[in-house]
C-alpha positions as CSV (number, residue, x, y, z in Angstrom):
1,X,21.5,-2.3,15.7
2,X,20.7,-0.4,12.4
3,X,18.5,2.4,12.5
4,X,14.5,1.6,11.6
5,X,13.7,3.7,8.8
6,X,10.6,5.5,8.7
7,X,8.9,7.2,6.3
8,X,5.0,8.8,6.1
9,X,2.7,7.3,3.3
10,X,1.7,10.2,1.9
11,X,5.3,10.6,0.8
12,X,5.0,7.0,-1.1
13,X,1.4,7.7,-2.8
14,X,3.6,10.9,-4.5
15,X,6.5,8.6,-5.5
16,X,4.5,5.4,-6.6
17,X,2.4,8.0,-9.0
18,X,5.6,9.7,-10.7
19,X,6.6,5.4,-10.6
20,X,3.6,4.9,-12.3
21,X,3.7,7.5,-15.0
22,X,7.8,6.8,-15.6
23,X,7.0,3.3,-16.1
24,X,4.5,4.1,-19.1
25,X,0.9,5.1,-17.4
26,X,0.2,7.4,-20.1
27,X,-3.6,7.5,-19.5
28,X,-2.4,8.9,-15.0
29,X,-3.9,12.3,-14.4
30,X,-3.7,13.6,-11.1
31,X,-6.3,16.0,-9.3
32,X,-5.6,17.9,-6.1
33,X,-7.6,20.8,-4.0
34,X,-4.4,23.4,-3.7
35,X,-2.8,20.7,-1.5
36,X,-0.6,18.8,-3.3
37,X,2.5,20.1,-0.7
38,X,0.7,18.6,1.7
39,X,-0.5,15.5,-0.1
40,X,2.9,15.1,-1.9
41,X,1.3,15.2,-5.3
42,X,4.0,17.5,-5.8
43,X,6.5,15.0,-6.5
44,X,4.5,13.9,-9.5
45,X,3.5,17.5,-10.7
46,X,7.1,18.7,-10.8
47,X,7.6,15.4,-13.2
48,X,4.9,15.7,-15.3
49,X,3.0,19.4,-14.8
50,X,0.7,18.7,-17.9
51,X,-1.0,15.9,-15.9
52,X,-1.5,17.3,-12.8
53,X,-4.7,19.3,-12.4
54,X,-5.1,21.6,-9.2
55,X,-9.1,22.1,-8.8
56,X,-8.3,24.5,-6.0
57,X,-10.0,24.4,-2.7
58,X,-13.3,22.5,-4.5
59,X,-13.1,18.7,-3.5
60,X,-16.8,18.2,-4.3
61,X,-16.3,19.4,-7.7
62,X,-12.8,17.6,-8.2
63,X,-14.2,14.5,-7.8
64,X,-17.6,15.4,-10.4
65,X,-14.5,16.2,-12.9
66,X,-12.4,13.3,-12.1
67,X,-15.3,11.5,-12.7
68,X,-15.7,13.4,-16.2
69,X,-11.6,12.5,-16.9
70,X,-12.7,8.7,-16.7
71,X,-15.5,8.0,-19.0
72,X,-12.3,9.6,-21.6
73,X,-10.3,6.7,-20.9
74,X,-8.2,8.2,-18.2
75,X,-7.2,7.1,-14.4
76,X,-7.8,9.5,-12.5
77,X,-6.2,9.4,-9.1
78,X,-8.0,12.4,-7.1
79,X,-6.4,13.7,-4.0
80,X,-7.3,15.5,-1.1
81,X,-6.8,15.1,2.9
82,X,-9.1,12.5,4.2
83,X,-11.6,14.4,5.7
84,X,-12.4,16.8,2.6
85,X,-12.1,13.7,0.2
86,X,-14.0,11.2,2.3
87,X,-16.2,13.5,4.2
88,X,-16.9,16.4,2.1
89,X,-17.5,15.4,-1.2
90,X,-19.6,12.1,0.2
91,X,-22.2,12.9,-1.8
92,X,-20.4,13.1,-5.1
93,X,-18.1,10.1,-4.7
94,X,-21.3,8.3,-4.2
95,X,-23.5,9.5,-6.7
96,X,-21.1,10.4,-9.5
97,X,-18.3,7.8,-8.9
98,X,-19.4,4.9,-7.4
99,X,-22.9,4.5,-8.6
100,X,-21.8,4.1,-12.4
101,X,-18.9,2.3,-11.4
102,X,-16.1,4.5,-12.5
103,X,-12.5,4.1,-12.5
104,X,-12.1,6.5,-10.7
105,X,-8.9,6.2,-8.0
106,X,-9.1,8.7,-4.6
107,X,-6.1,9.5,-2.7
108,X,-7.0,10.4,1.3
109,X,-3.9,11.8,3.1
110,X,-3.8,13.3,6.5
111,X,-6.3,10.8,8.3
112,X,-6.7,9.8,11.7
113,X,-5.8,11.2,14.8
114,X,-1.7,11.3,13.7
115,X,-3.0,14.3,11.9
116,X,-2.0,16.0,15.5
117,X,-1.8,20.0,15.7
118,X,-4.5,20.2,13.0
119,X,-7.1,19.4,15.3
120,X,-10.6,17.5,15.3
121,X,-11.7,19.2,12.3
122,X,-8.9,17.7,10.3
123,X,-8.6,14.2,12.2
124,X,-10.8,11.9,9.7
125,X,-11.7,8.6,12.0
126,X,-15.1,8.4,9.9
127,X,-13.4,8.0,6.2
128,X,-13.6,3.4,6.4
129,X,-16.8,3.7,7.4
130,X,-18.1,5.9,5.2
131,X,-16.0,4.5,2.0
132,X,-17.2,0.9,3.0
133,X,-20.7,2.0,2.9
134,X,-20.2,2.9,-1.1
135,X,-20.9,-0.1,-3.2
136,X,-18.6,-1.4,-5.1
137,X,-15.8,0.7,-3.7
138,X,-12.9,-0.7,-2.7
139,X,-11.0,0.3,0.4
140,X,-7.1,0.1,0.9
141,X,-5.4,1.1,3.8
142,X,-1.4,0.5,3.3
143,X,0.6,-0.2,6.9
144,X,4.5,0.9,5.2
145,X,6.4,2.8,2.4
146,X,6.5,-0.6,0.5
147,X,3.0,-1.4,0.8
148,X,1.8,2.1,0.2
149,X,3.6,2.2,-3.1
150,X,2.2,-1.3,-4.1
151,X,-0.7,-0.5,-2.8
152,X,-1.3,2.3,-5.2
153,X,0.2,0.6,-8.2
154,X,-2.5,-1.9,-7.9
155,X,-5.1,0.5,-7.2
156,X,-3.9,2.0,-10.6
157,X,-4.6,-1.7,-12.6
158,X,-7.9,-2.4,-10.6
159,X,-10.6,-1.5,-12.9
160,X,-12.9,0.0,-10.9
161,X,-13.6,3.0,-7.8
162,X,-10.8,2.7,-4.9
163,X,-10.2,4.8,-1.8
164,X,-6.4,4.9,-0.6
165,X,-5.8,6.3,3.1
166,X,-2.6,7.6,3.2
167,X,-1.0,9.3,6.9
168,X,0.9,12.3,7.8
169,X,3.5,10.8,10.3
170,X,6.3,8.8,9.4
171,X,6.0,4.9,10.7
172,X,8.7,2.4,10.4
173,X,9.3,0.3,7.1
174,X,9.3,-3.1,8.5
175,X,8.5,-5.0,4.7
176,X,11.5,-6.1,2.1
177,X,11.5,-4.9,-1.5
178,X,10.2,-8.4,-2.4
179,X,6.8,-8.5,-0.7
180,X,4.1,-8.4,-2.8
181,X,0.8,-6.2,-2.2
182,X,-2.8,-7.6,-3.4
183,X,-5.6,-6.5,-2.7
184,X,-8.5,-8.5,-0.8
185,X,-5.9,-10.2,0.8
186,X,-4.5,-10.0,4.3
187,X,-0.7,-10.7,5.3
188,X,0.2,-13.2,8.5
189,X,3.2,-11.1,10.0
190,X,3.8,-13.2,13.2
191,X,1.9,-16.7,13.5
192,X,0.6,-17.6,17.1
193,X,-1.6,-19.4,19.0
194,X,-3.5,-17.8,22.1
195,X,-4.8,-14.6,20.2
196,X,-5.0,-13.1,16.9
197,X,-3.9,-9.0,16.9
198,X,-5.6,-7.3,13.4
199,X,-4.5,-4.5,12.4
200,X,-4.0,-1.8,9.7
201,X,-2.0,1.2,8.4
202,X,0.4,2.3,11.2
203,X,-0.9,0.9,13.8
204,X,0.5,-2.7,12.3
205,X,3.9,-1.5,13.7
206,X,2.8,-0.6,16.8
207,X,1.0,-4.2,16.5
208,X,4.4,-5.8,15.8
209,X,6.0,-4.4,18.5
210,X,3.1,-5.9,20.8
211,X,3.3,-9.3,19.6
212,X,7.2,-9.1,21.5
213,X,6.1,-8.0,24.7
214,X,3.4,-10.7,24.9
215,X,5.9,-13.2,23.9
216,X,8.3,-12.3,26.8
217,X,5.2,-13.3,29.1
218,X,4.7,-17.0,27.2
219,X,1.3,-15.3,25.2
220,X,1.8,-16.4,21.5
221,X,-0.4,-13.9,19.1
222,X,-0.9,-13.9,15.4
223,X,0.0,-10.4,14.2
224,X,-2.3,-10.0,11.2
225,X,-2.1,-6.9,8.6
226,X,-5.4,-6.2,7.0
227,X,-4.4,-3.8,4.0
228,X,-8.0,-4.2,2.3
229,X,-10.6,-3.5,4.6
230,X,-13.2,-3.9,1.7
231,X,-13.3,-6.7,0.2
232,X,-12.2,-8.4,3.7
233,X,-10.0,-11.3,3.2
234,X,-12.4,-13.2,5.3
235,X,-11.0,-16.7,5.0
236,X,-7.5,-15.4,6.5
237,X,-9.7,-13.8,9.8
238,X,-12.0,-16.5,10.1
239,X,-9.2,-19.3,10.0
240,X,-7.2,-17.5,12.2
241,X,-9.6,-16.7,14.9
242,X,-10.5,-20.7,14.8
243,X,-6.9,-21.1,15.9
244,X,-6.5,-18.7,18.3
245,X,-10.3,-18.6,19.7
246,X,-9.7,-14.6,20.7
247,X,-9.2,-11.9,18.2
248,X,-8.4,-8.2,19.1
249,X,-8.7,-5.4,15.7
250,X,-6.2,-2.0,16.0
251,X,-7.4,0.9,13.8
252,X,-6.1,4.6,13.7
253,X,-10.1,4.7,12.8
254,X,-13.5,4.9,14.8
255,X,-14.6,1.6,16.3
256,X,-17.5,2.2,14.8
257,X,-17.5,1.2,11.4
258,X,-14.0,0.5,10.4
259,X,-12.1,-2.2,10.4
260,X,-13.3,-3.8,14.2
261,X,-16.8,-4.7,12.6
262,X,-15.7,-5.2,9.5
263,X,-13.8,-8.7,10.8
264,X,-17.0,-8.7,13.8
265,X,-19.4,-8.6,10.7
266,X,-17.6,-11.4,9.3
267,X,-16.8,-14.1,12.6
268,X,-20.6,-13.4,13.6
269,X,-21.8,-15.3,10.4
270,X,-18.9,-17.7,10.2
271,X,-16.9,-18.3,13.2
272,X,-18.3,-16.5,16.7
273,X,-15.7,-15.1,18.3
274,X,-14.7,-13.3,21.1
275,X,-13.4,-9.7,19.6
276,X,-12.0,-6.5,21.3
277,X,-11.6,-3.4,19.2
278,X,-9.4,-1.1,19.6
279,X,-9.3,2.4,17.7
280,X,-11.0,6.0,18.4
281,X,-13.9,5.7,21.2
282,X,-17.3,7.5,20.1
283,X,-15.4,10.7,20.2
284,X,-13.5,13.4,18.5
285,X,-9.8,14.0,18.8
286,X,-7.9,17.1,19.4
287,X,-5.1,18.9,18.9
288,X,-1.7,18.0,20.1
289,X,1.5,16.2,19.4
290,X,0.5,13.2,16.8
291,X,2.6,10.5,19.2
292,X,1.5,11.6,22.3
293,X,-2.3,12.0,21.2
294,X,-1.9,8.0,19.4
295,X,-0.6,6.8,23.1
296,X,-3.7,8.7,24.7
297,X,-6.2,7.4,22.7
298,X,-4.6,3.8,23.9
299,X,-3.2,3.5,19.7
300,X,0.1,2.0,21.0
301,X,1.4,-0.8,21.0
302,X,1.7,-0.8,25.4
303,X,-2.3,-0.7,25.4
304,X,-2.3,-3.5,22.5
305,X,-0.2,-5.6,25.2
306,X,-2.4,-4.4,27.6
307,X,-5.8,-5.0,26.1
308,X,-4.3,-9.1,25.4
309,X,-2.9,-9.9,28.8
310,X,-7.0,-8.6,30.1
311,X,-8.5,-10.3,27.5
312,X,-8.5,-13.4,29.7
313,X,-10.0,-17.0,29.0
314,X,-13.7,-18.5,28.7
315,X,-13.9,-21.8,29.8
316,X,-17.8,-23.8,28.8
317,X,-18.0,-26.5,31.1
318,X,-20.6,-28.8,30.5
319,X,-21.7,-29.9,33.9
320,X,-23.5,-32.8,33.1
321,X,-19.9,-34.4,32.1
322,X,-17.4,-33.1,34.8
323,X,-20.5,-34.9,37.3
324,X,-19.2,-38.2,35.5
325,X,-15.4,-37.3,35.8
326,X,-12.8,-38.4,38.1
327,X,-10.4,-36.2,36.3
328,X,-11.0,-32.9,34.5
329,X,-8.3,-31.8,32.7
330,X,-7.9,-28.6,31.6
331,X,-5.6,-27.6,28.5
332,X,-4.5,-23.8,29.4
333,X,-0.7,-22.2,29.3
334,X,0.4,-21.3,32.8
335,X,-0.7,-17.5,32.8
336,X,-4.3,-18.5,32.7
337,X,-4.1,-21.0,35.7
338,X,-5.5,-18.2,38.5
339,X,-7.9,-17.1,36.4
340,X,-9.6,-20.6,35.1
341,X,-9.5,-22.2,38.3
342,X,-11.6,-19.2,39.9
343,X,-14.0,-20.0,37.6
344,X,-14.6,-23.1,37.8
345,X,-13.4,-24.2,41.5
346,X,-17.9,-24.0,42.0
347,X,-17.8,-26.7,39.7
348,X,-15.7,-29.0,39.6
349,X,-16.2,-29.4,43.6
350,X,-13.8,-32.5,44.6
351,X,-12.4,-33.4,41.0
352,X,-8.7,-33.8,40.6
353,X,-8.1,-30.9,38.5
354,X,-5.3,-31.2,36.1
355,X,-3.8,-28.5,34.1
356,X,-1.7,-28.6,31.0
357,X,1.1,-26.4,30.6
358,X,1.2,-28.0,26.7
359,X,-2.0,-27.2,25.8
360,X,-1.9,-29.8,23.2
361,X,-1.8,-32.5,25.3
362,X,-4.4,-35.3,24.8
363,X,-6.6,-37.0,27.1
364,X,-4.5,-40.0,26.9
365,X,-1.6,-38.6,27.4
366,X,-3.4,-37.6,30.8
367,X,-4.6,-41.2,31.4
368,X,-0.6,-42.7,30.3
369,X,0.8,-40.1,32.9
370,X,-2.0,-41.0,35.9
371,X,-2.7,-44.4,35.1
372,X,-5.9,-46.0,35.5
373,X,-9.3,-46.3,33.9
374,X,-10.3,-43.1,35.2
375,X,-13.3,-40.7,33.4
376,X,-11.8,-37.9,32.2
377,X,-13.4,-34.9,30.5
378,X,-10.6,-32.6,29.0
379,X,-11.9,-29.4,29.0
380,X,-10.2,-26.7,26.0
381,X,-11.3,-22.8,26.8
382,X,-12.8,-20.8,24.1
């Protein structure tokens, strides 16, 4: 079995830049806060040292003169870890960037809790929520080396603000050379039935990996990678979540504010729908190693698995119809039997209660297999 390779997207945002600039983007500067080491910004400064401008530790005031660099015709892309770009220099982004609409591009490295031994202080789970809240901006959130670099390249032709998250830790590379990034629009990895798995960034591998334990216990999920989480690609969630009927978001992010209500926002005023989210609880993180801290803050893809197989089944039953049945036929797959027939063994009483293994099956294909002119009310969870 060849070896997965992995590589962090911090280390694509550097490449895809000196890409960019190779490939004729003569108007690229890039700005950093005495980080690019860290950010890999470096790659493109040892390239092209006339364009790369280090604003020293100032992120407020990079971002008032990345600003400046734009109304000259420039693309600026302005880089920083995410909790100095995001958090930090708010205030500025907001006021100087995004409320005249500038094209002006910022590069977040370092976010979430995969930031490990740095701590709390340096684990950004606020930076979606806070970016979302900007009008106008966009927000992109790549999940692999190949996205990242697309990711930025389109970033770099959008005409307008964007905010790029970008991580410390190296995740797997599960897309080809000839997939094709775009923004506002979310990618179907796996299709499936019985539940719909959202994620982003590196937690869409984890989200993959998932989707094959719950397929060795007969649960078909949808394994969906939202890139964009602003502008949603709300036809993608809402259709899915029609198909599946249960729809579980993964964010290395705060549940508050991120991607989870981003798709709730959305399914509330188009398609209501059971959700769980899944990402940092209403708490800061710590410091530790970034894998062991991801698998304690249940951002793995065991507690994915986990979170699906508890997710369970809603059954309506409209009492007033199963009175008239002599069959009620439910259409549920096999690891759901226990669970719907405790709920509804009060009501259905004496019925012959029929369940599906096909949960396709029509009502008369029930009344062909049992014969008869029997009512029956066929009965599909939600």
């Amino acid at each position: 079995m060849a070896e997965v390779k992995c590589v962090a997207t911090r280390e694509s945002y550097g490449n895809a830049l000196k890409e960019l600039a190779a490939e004729g983007a003569d108007n690229l500067v890039v700005l950093d806060a005495d980080l690019s080491a860290a950010t890999k910004t470096g790659i493109f400064k040892k390239a092209f040292p006339e364009r790369h401008i280090n604003c020293g530790i100032a992120e407020s005031n990079m971002m008032c003169v990345a600003a400046g660099l734009s109304t000259m015709g420039l693309v600026p892309f302005a880089s920083s870890f995410a909790m100095f770009a995001s958090g930090r220099a708010f205030e500025q982004i907001r006021n100087s960037i995004g409320y005249p609409h500038l094209n002006v591009k910022i590069g977040a490295t370092h976010a979430g809790i995969s930031v490990g031994e740095d701590g709390a202080s340096h684990q950004c789970c606020e930076d979606f929520a806070l970016m979302r809240s900007i009008p106008g901006m966009t927000v992109i959130c790549p999940a692999d080396d190949v996205e990242a670099k697309q990711a930025v390249k389109a970033a770099y032709a959008l005409d307008g603000p964007v905010y790029l998250r970008f991580g410390r830790l190296a995740v797997p590379v599960f897309h080809s050379d000839d997939y094709k990034f775009e923004i506002g629009k979310g990618e179907v990895i796996t299709e499936g039935t019985d539940v719909t798995i959202i994620a982003n960034g590196l937690m869409v591998a984890e989200a993959i990996e998932a989707e094959k334990m719950l397929k060795a216990d007969g649960i078909s999920a949808e394994i969906i990678n939202i890139a964009t989480i602003k502008p949603l690609d709300k036809e993608l969630v809402v259709n899915s979540a029609k198909k599946t009927g249960k729809v579980i978001t993964v964010e290395e992010h705060s549940i508050i504010g991120g991607l989870g209500e981003a798709v709730c926002a959305a399914l509330s005023e188009e398609c209501p729908t059971p959700v769980k989210r899944i990402g940092v609880n209403d708490e800061f993180g710590h410091s530790g190693p970034a894998k062991d801290l991801l698998k304690q803050f249940g951002l793995s893809a065991e507690n994915i698995y986990k979170v699906a197989k508890e997710f369970g089944i809603n059954v309506t039953l409209d009492n007033r119809e199963v009175a008239k049945a002599d069959i009620v036929f439910l259409a549920v797959k096999p690891f759901y039997y226990e669970e719907v027939i405790d709920g509804i063994k009060d009501v259905v009483d004496e019925k012959q209660l029929i369940i599906s293994v096909a949960a396709g099956k029509s009502v008369e294909w029930v009344e062909n297999a049992f014969g008869g002119k029997k009512k029956i009310v066929r009965i599909m969870p939600n």
